[in-house]
C-alpha positions as CSV (number, residue, x, y, z in Angstrom):
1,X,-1.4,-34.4,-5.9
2,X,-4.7,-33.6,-3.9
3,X,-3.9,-29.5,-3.8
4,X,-2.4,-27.0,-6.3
5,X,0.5,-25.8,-5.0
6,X,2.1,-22.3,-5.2
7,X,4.6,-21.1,-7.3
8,X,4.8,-24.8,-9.2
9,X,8.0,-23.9,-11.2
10,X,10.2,-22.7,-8.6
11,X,8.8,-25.1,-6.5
12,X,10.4,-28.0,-8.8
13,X,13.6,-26.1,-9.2
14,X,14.1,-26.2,-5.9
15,X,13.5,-30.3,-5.2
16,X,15.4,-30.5,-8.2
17,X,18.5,-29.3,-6.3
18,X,18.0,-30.5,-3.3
19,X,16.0,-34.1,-3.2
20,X,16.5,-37.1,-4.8
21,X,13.1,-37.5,-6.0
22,X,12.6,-38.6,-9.7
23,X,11.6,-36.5,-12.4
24,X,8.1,-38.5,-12.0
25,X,7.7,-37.8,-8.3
26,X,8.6,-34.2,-9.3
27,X,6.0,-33.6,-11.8
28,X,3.3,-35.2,-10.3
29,X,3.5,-33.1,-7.2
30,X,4.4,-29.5,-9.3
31,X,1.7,-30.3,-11.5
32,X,4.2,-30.3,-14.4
33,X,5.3,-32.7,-17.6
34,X,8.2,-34.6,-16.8
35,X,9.9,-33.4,-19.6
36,X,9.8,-30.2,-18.1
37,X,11.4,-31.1,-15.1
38,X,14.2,-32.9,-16.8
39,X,14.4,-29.3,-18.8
40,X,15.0,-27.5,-15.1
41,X,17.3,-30.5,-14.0
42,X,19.4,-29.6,-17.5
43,X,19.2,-25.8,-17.1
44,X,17.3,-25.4,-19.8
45,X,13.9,-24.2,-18.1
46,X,13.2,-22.1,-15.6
47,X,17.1,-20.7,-15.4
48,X,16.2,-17.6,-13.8
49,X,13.8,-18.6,-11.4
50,X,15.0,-19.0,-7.9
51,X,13.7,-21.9,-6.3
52,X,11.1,-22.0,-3.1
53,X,11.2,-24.7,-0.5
54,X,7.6,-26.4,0.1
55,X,8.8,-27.5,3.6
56,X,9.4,-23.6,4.5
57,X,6.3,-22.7,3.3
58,X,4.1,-25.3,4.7
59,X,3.1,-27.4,1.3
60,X,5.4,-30.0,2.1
61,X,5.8,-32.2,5.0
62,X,9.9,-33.9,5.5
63,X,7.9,-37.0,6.5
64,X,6.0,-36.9,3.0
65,X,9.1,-35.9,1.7
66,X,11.7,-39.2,3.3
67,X,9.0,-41.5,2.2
68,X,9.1,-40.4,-1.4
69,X,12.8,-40.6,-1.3
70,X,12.7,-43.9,-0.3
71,X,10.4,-45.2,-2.6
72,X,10.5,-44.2,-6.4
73,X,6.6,-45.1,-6.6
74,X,5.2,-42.8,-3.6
75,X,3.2,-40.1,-5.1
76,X,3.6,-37.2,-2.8
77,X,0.8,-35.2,-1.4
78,X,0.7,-31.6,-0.4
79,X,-0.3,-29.5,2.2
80,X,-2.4,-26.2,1.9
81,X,-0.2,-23.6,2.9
82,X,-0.2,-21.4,5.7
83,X,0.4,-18.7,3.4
84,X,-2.1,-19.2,0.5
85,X,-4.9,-17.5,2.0
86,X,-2.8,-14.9,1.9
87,X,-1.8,-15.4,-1.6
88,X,-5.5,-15.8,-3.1
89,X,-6.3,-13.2,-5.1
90,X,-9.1,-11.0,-3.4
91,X,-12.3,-10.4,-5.3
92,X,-13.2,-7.0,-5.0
93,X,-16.3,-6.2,-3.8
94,X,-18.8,-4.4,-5.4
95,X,-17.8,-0.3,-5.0
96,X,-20.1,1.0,-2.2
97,X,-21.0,5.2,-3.1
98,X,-22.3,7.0,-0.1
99,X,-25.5,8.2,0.4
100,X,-24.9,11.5,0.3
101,X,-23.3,10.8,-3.1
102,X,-25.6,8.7,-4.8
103,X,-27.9,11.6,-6.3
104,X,-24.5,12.8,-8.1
105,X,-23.8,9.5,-10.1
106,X,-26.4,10.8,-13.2
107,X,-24.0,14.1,-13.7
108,X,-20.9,12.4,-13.9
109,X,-22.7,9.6,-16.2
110,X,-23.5,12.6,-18.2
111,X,-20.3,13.9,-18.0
112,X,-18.5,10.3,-19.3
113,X,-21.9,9.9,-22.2
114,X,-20.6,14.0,-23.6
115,X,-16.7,13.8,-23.1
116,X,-15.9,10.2,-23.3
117,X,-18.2,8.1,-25.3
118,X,-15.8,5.6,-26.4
119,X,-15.6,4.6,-22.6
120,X,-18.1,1.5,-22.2
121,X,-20.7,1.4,-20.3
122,X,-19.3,-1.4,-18.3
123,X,-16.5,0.4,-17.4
124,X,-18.9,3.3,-16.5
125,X,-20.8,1.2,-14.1
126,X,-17.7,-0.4,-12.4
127,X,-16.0,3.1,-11.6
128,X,-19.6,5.0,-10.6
129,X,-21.1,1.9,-8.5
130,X,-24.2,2.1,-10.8
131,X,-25.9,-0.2,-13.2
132,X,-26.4,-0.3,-17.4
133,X,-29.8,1.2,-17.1
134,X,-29.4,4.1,-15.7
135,X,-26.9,5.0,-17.9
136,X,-29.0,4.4,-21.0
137,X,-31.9,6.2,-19.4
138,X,-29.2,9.4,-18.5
139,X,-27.7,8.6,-22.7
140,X,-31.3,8.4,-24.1
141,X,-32.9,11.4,-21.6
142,X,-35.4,9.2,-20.2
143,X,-33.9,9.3,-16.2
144,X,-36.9,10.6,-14.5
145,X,-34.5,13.8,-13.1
146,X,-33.0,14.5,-16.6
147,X,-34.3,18.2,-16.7
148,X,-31.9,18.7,-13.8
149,X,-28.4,16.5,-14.9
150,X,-25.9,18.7,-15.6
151,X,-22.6,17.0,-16.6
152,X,-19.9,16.9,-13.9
153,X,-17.0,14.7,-13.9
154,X,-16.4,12.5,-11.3
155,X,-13.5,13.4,-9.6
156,X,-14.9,17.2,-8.7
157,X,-18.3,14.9,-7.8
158,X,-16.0,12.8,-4.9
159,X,-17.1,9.7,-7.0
160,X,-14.0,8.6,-7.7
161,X,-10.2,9.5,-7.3
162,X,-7.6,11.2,-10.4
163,X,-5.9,8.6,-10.8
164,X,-9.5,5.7,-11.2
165,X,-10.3,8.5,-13.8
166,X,-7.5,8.8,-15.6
167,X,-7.0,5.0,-16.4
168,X,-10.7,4.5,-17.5
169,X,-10.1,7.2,-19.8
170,X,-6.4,5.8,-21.0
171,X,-8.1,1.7,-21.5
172,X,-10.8,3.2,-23.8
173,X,-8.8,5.2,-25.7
174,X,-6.6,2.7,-26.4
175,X,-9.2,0.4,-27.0
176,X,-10.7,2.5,-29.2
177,X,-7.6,3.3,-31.2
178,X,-6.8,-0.8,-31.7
179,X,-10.4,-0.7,-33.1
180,X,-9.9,2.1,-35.5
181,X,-6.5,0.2,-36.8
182,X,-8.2,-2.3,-37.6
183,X,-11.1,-0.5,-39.9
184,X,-8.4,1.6,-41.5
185,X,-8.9,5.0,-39.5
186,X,-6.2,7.1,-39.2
187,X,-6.1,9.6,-36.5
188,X,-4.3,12.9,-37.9
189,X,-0.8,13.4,-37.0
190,X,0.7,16.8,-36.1
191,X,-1.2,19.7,-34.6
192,X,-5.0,19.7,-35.8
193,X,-5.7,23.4,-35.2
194,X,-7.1,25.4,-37.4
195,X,-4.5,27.8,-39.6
196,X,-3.8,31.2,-38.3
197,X,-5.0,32.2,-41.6
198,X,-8.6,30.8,-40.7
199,X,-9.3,32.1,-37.6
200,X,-8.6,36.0,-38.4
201,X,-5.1,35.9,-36.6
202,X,-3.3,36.8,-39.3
203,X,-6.0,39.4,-40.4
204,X,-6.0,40.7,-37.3
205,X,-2.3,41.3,-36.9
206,X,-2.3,43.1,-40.8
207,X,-4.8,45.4,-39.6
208,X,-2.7,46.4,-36.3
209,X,0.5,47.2,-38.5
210,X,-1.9,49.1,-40.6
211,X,-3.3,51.3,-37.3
212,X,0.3,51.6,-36.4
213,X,1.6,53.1,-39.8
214,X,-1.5,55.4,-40.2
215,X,-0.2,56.9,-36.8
216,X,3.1,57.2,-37.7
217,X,1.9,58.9,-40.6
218,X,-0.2,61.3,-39.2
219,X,2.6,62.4,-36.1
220,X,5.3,62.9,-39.0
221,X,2.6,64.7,-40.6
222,X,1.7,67.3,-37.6
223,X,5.8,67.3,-37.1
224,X,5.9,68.8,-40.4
225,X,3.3,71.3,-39.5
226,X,4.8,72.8,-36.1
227,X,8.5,73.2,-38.1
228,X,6.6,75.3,-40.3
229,X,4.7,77.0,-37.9
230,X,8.2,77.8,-36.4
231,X,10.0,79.3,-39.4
232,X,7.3,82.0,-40.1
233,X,7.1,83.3,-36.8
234,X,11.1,83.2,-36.4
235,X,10.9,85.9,-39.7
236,X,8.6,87.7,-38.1
């Protein structure tokens, strides 16, 4: 076998079903253990996977494929696919931040190095399009413009989209929380406001059904008065 093939697995389920090729021939061109073909020829490998024809997708020739059939010791060889340019995974390229923008990346480092420290700085420099250093100078106050960083996140900055944001923030969290499991921190469970009590709530609401019964007080008091002031002049 000169070239990997795609989808190996479902590749040998399907010559397994269709070909009379041997479980060597098989293997050799899948890039499998023969044992493991005999496991799909038995149903007990690969079960659910639906098998892909190497012909159809251009890895397989049916010349290559007679001649292997014909002879036990022919070792097939395989094509590149039409399709597995297609199929390469990308690499992404490096995230480009318009000019205009550029001048904003040290606020919404800012923003990450006060709101989100547990994010790493990696993950800064990936989302931002900037490098390590300039995030330690922003952390450590020594970026040449550092009177005038204010912290900004990125989103309102048009550095990066909700969504970019949001999972940053969601990987280093739980990141930080498998790190914390396994030195024995507990987060606190329930809410982790202060009591009422503490923050002059309930003070505040004693005091108001105090106001309230001091004027009641007083109106039944002045009541009192005028039904007084009533009776002497009706003798009169």
């Amino acid at each position: 076998m000169s070239t990997d093939i795609l989808m190996p697995k479902a590749t040998a389920v399907w010559l397994v079903d269709n070909t009379s090729l041997t479980f060597e021939q098989i293997a050799d061109f899948c890039g499998l253990h023969p044992l493991e073909v005999k496991g799909i020829a038995d149903g007990e490998v690969a079960r659910d996977i639906r098998g892909a024809d190497p012909i159809a997708n251009g890895q397989l020739s049916r010349d290559e494929l007679d001649a292997a059939e014909k002879n036990a010791k022919h070792r097939m060889t395989a094509q590149k696919s039409r399709h597995a340019e297609y199929l390469k995974p990308q690499k992404k390229a490096p995230k480009y931040t318009p000019v205009s923008r550029r001048q904003d990346r040290p606020d919404a480092i800012a923003w990450f190095v006060r709101n989100h420290p547990e994010v790493a700085d990696s993950q800064i420099a990936k989302l931002l399009g900037t490098t390590k250093a300039t995030i330690d100078q922003v952390r450590n106050r020594t970026h040449w413009n550092s009177a005038n960083i204010k912290p900004v996140d990125p989103v309102t900055l048009g550095l990066s989209t909700q969504m970019e944001l949001d999972a940053v923030v969601k990987t280093a969290a739980e990141k930080k929380a498998r790190a914390d499991a396994r030195r024995g921190i507990v987060e606190p469970e329930g809410p982790t406001l202060r009591p009422a009590s503490e923050t002059g709530a309930v003070e505040a609401e004693i005091e108001h059904e105090l106001d309230v019964e001091d004027v009641a007080e007083v109106e039944g008091h002045d009541e009192g008065h005028d039904h007084e002031f009533e009776d002497e002049h009706a003798e009169d």
